[in-house]
VOPAGU-2260 file (C-alpha; in pm, 1 decimal, decimal comma):
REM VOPAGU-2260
SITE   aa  ch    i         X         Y         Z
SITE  UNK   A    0   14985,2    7575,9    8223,3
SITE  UNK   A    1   15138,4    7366,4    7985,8
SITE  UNK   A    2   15408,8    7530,9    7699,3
SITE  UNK   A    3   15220,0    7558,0    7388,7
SITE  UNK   A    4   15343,7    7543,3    7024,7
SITE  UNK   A    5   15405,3    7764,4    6721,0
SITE  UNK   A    6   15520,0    7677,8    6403,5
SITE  UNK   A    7   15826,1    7951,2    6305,0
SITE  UNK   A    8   15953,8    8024,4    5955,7
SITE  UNK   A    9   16090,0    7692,2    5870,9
SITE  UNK   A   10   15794,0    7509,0    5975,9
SITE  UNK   A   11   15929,3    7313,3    6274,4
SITE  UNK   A   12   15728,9    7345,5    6576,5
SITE  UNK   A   13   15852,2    7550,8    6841,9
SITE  UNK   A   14   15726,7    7536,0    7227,2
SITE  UNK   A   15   15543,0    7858,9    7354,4
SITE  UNK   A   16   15567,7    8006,3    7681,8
SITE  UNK   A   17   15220,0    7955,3    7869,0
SITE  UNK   A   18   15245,5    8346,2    7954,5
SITE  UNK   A   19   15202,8    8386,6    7598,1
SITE  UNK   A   20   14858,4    8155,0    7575,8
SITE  UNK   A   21   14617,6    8356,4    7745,8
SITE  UNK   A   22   14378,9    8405,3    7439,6
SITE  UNK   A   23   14192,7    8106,7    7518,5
SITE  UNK   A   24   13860,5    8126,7    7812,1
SITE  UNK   A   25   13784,9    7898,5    8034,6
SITE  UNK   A   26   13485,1    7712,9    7951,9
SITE  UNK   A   27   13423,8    7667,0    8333,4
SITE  UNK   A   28   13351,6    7787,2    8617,6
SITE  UNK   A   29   13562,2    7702,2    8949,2
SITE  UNK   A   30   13432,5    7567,0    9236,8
SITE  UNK   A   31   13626,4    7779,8    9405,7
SITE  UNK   A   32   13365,2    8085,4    9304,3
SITE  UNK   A   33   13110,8    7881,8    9590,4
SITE  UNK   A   34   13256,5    8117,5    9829,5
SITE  UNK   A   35   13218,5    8487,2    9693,4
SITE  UNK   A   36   12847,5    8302,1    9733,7
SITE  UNK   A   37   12859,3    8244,5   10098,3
SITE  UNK   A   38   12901,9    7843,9   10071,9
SITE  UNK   A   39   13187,2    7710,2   10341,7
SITE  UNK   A   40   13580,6    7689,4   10223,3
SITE  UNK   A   41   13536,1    7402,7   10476,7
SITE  UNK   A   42   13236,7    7252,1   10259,1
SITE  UNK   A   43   13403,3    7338,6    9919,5
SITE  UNK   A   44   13688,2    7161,3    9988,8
SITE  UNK   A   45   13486,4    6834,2   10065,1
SITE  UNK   A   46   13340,9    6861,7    9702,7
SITE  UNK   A   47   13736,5    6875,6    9595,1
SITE  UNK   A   48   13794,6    6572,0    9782,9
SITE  UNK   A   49   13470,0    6420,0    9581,3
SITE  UNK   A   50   13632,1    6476,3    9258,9
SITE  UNK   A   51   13410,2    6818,1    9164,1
SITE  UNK   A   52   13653,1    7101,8    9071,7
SITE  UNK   A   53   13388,5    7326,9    8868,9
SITE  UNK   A   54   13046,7    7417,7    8943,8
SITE  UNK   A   55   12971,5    7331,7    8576,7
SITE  UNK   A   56   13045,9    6951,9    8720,4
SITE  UNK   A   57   12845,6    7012,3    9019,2
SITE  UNK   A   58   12519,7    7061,0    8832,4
SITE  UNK   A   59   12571,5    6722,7    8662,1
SITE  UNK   A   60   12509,1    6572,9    9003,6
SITE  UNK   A   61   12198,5    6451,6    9179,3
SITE  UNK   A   62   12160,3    6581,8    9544,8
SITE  UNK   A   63   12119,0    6255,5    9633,5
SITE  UNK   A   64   12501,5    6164,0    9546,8
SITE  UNK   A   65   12605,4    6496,8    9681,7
SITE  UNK   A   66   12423,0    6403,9    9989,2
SITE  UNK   A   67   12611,2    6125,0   10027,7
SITE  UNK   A   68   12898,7    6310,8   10047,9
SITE  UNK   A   69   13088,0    6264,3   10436,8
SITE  UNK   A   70   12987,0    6638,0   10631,1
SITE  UNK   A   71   12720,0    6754,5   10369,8
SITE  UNK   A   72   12347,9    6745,3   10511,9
SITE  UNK   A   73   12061,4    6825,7   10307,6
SITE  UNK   A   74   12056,8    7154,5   10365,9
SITE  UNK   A   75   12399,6    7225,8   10276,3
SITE  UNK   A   76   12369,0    7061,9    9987,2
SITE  UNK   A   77   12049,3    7270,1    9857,7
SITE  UNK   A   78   12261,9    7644,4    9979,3
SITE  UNK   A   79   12502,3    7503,3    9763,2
SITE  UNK   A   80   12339,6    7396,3    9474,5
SITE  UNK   A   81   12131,1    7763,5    9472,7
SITE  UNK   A   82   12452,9    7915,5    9464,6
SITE  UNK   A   83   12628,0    7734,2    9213,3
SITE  UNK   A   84   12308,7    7758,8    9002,0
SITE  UNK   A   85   12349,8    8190,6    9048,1
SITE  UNK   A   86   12723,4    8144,7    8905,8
SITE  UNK   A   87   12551,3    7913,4    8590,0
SITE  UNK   A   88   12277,7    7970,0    8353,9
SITE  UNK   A   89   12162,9    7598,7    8304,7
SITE  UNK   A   90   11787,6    7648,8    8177,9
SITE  UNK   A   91   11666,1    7729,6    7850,5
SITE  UNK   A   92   11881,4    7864,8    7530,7
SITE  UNK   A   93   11742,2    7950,4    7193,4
SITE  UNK   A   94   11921,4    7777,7    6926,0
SITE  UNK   A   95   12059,7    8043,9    6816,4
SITE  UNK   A   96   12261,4    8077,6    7135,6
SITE  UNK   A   97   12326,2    7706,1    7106,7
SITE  UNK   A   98   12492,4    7751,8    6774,6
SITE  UNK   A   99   12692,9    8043,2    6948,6
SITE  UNK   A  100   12796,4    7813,9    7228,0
SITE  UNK   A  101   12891,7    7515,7    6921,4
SITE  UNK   A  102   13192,2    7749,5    6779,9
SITE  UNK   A  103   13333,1    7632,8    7103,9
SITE  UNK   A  104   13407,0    7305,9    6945,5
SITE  UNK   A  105   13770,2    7195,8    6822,4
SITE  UNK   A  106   13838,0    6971,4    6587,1
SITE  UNK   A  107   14133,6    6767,2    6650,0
SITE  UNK   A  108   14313,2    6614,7    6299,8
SITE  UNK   A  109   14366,0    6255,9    6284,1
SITE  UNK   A  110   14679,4    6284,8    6054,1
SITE  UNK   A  111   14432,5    6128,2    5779,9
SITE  UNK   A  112   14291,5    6433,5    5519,4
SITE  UNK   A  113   14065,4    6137,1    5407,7
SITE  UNK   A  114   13961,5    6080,6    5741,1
SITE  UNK   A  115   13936,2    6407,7    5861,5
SITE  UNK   A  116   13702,5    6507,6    5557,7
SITE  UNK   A  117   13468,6    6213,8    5647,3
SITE  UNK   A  118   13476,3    6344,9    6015,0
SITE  UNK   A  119   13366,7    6714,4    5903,7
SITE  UNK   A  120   13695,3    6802,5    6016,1
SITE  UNK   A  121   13842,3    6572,8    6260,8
SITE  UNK   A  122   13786,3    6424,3    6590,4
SITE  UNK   A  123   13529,6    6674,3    6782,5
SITE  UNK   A  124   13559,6    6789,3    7143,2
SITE  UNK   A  125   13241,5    6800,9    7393,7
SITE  UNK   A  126   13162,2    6466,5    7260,3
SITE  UNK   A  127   13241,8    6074,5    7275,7
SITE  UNK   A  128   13395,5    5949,0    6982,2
SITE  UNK   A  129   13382,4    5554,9    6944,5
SITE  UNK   A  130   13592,0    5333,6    6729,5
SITE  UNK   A  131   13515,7    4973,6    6722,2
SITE  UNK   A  132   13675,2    4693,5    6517,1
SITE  UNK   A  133   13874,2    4366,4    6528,9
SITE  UNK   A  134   14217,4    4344,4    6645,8
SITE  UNK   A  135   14446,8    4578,9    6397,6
SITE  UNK   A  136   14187,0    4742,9    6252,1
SITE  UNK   A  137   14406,5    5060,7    6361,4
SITE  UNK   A  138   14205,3    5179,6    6718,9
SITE  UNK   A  139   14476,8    5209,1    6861,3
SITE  UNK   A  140   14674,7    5338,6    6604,1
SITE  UNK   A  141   14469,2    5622,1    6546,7
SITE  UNK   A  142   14442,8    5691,0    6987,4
SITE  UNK   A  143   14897,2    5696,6    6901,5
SITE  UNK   A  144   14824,5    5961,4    6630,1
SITE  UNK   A  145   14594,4    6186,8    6824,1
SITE  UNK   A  146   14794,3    6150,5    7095,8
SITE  UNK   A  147   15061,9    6440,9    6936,6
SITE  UNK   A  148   14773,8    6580,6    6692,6
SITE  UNK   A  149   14614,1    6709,5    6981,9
SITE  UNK   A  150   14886,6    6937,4    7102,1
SITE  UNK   A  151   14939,0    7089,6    6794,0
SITE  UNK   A  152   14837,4    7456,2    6767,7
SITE  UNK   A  153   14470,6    7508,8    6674,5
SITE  UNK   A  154   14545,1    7740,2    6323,2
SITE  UNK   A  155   14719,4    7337,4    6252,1
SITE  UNK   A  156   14392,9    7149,8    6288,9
SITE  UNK   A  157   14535,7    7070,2    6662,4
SITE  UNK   A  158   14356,2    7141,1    7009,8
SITE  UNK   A  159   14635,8    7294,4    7155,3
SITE  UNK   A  160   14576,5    7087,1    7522,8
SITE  UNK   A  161   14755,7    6760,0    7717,4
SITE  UNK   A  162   14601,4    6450,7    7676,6
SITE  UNK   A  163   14463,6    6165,4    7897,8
SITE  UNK   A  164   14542,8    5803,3    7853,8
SITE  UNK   A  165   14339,3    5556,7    8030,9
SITE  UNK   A  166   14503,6    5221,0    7868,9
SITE  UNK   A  167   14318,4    4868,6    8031,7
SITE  UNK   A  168   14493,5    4621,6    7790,8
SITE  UNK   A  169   14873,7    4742,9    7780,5
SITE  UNK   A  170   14875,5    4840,0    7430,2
SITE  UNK   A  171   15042,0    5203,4    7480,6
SITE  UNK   A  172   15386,8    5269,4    7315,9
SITE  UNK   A  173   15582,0    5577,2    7435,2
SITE  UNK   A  174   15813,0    5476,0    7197,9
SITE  UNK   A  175   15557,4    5497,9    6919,0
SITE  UNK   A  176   15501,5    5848,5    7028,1
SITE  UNK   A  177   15858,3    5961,5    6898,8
SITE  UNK   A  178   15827,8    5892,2    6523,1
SITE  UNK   A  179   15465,8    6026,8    6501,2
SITE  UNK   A  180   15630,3    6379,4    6687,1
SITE  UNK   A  181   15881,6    6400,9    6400,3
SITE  UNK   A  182   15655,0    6355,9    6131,0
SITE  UNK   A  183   15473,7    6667,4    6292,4
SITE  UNK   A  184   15820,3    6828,6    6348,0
SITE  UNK   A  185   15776,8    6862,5    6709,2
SITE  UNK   A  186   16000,5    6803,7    7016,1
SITE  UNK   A  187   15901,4    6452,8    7112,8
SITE  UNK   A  188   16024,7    6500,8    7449,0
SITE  UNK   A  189   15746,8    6809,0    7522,8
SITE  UNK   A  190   15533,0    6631,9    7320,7
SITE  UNK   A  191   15563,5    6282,0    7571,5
SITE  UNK   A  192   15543,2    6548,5    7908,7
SITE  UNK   A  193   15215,7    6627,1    7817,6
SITE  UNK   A  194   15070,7    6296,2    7823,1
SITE  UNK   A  195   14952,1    6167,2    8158,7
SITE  UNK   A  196   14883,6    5746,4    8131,5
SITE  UNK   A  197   14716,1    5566,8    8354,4
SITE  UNK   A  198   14699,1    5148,9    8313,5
SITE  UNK   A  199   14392,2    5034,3    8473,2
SITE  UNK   A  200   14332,4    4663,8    8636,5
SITE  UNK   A  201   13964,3    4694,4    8742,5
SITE  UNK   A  202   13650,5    4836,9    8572,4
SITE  UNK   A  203   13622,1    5010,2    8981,6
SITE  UNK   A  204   13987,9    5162,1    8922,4
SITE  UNK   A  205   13911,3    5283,5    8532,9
SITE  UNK   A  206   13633,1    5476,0    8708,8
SITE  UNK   A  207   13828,5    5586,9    8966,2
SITE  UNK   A  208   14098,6    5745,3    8763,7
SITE  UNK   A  209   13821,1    5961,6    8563,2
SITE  UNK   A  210   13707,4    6084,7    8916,8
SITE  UNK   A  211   14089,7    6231,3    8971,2
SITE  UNK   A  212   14142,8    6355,5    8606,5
SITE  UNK   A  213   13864,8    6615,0    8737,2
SITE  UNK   A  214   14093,2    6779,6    8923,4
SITE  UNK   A  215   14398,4    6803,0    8653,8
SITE  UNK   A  216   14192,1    6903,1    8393,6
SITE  UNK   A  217   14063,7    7187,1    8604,7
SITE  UNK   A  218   14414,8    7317,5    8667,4
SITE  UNK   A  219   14553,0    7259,0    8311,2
SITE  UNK   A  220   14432,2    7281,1    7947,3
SITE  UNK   A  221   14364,6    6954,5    7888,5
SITE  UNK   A  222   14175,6    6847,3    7532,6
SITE  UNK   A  223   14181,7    6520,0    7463,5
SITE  UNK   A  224   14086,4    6181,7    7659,4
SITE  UNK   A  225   14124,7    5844,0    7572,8
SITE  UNK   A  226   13984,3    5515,0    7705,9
SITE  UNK   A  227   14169,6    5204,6    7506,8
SITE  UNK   A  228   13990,0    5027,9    7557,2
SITE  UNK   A  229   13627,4    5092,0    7739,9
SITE  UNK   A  230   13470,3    4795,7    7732,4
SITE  UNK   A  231   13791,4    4525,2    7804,5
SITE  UNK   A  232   13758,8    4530,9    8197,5
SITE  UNK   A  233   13405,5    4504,3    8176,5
SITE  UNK   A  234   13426,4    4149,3    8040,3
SITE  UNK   A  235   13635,8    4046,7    8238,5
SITE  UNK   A  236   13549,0    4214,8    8595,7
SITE  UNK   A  237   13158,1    4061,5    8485,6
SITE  UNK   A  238   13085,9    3707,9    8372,0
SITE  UNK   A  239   12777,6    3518,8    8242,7
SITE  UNK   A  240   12400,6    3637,6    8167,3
SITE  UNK   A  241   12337,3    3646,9    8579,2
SITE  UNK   A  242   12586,1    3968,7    8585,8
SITE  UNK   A  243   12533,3    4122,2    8291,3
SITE  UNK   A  244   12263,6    4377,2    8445,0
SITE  UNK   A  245   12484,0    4499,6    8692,3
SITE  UNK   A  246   12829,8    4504,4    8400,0
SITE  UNK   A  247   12557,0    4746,3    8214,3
SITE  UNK   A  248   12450,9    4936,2    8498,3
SITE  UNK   A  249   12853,8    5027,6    8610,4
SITE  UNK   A  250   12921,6    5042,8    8226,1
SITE  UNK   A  251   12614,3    5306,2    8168,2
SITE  UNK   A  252   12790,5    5482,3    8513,5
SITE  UNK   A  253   13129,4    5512,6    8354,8
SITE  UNK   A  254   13026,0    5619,8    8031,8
SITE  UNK   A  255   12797,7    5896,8    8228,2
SITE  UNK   A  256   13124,8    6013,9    8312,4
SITE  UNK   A  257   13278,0    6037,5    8046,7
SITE  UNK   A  258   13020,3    6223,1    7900,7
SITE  UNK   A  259   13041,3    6499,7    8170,6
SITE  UNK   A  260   13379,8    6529,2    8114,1
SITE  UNK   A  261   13378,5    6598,4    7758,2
SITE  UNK   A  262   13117,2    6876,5    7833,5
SITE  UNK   A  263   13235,7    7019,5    8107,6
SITE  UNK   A  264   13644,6    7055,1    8039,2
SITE  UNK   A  265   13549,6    7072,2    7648,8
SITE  UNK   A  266   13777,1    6823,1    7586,0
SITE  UNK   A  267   13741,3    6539,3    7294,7
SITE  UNK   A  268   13674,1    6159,9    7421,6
SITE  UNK   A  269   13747,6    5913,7    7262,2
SITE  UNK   A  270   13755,9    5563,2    7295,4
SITE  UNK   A  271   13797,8    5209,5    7154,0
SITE  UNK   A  272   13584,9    4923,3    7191,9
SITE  UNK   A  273   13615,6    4541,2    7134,8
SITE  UNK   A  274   13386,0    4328,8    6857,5
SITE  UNK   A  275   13187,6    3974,7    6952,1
SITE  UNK   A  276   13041,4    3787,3    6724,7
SITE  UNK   A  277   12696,2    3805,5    6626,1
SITE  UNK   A  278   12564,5    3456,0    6564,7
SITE  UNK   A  279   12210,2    3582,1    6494,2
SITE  UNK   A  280   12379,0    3810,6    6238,2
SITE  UNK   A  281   12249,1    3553,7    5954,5
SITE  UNK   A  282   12404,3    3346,5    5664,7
SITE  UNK   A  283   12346,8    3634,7    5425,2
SITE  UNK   A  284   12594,9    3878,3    5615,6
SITE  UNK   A  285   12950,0    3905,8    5495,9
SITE  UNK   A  286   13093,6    4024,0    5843,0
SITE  UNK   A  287   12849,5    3921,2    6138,1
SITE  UNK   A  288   13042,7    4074,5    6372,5
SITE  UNK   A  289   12903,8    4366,8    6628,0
SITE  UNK   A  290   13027,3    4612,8    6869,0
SITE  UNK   A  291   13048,5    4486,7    7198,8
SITE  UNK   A  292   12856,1    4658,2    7486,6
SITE  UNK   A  293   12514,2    4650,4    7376,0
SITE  UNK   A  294   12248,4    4968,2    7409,2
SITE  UNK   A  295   12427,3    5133,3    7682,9
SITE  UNK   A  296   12777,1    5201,1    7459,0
SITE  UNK   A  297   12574,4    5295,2    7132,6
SITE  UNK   A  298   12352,6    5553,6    7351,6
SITE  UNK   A  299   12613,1    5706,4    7553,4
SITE  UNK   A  300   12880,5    5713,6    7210,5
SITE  UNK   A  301   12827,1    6028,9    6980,9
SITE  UNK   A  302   13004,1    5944,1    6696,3
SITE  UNK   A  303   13057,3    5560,2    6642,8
SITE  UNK   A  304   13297,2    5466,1    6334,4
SITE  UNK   A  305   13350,9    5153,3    6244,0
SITE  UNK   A  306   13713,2    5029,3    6136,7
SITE  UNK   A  307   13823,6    4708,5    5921,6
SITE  UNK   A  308   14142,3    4639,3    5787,1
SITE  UNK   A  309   14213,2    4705,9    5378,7
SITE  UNK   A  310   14482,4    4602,0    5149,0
SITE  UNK   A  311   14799,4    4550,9    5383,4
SITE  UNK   A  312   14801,2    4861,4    5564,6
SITE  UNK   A  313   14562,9    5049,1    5468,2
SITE  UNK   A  314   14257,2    5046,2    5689,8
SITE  UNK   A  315   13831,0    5148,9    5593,5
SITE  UNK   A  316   13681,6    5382,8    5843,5
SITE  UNK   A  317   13285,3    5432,6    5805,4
SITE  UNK   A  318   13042,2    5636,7    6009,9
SITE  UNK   A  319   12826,7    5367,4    6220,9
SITE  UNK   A  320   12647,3    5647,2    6352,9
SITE  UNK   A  321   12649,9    5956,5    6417,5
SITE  UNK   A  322   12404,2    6300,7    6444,6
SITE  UNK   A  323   12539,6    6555,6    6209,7
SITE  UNK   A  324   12750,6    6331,6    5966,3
SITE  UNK   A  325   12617,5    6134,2    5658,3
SITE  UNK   A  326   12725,9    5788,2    5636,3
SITE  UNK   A  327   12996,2    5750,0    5404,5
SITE  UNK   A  328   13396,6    5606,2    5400,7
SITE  UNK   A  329   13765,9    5681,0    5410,0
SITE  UNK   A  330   14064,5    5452,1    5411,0
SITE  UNK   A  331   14376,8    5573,1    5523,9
SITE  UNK   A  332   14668,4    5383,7    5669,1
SITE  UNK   A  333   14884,2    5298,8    5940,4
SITE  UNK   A  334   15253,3    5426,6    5871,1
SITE  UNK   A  335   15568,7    5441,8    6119,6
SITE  UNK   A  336   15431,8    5813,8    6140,2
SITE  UNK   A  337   15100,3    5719,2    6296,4
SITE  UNK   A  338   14753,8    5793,6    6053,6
SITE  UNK   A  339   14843,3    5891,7    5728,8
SITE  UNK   A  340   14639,6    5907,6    5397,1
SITE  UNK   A  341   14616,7    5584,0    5202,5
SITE  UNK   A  342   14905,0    5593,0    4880,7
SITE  UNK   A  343   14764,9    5449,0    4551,9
């Protein structure tokens, strides 16, 4: 597990020993717990290699993918889906036991009170979070500053986890990291060791690299993924009307994903999208400018905020959409210290 932190008297943040973070359940249960059911280690081991570390993951697949799984038959697949099914409870709650199951839910600051407020307390785990906008709008800006918000302790508005960093158009600084690290008087040499990045090329190897963060974030506490941005490989990988069907189908695949993973490792997702213009938008519309990836990305997002720029750097954040948040706005801006509230 990964050192945690703790702030000491003078308010710097201090790493903690993982022996000492053991106040915090696993959300999941391992795959690994297949075999006190009678299911194969042979047979568990080939749902490893698939990219399924929990059984909480395993009911989030049809038995016609598992089936098509190399050494799984039919009937291995239903022994093990009965069994994993005795470890979960996956019908029916009341609400009341939903609400329960909803304190589970961290809210990770954004370094932005403002923006935090408008959020009903920050960026929320078991859940995509989308921010769309033109170019420095702050997207990725904000993806810098969650980056070390994330690992702060949760009593500091942090998620106490690692973080994920899927980045398809270069734009990740390490460097950026540092200054953002001493604003929130932390170590910014921990704080870089518990980021894993990934670049990705192809919309086949973005998906590909969320089927092997299954198996780190079963091992270690992650809470925070980020996709910067989702929809970038996409239009490139897919051209003209004749492919857009199939860019939508893989799109509505990867985003399927994503979703799992947020529920199943209760970690936070969030992730950046591109704007195209909207030429039916109409003369009568200041900004005719929409979120690109149609009705698969505004299903499949949670929370959708929209971002424009303000007076030099400050930057407008308003919920697009979301299901327990009224619409409303906060500008903060962009400071050598990552998200900060806007100055006067």
């Amino acid at each position: 597990m990964a050192p945690s932190r703790h702030a000491d008297e003078g308010g710097q943040l201090q790493l903690m020993e993982p022996d000492r973070v053991e106040d915090e359940e696993e959300c999941f249960e391992s795959i690994d717990k297949l075999i006190s059911q009678g299911i194969n280690a042979g047979d568990v081991k080939k749902l490893q290699d698939a990219g399924i570390y929990t059984c909480n993951g395993l009911m989030m697949h049809t038995k016609k993918s598992l089936t098509g799984i190399k050494g799984l038959s039919e009937a291995k697949v239903d022994k093990i889906c009965e069994a994993a099914e005795k470890l979960l409870s996956q019908g029916f709650m009341t609400g009341s036991d939903l609400l329960l199951k909803r304190k589970s839910v961290v809210r990770i600051t954004t370094g932005s009170q403002a923006l935090d407020e408008l959020l009903g307390g920050g960026i929320e785990t078991l859940c995509i979070t989308e921010a769309f906008g033109e170019f420095r709008s702050g997207k990725t800006q904000l993806a810098h500053t969650l980056c070390v918000s994330t690992q702060l302790p949760i009593d500091m508005h942090g998620g106490n986890g690692k973080v994920a960093y899927i980045d398809t158009e270069g734009t990740f600084r390490p460097e950026r990291i540092v200054p953002i690290a001493e604003r929130f008087g932390m170590d910014a040499n921990a704080v870089l060791d518990n980021i894993i990045y990934a670049r990705a090329y192809t919309y086949e190897h973005q998906y590909n690299l969320l089927l092997g963060l299954a198996a780190k974030m079963a091992e270690e506490p992650f809470r925070l993924l980020i996709v910067d941005s989702v929809i970038a490989l996409f239009r490139v990988d897919f051209s003209g009307r004749g492919e857009l069907a199939e860019r939508q189908q893989k799109l509505a695949q990867m985003l399927s994903r994503l979703t799992k993973i947020a529920e199943e490792f209760n970690v936070a997702v969030y992730i950046t999208n591109q704007v195209i213009a909207d030429p039916g938008g109409g003369m009568f519309i200041t900004d005719p400018k929409k979120p690109a990836g149609g009705h698969v990305l505004a299903h499949a997002a949670t929370i959708r905020l929209m971002l424009r720029k303000g007076k030099g750097e400050q930057r407008v954040c308003k919920i697009f959409d979301a299901p327990n948040l009224p619409e409303g706005e906060a500008v903060f801006q962009v400071t050598s210290g990552g998200i900060m509230d806007a100055k006067d």
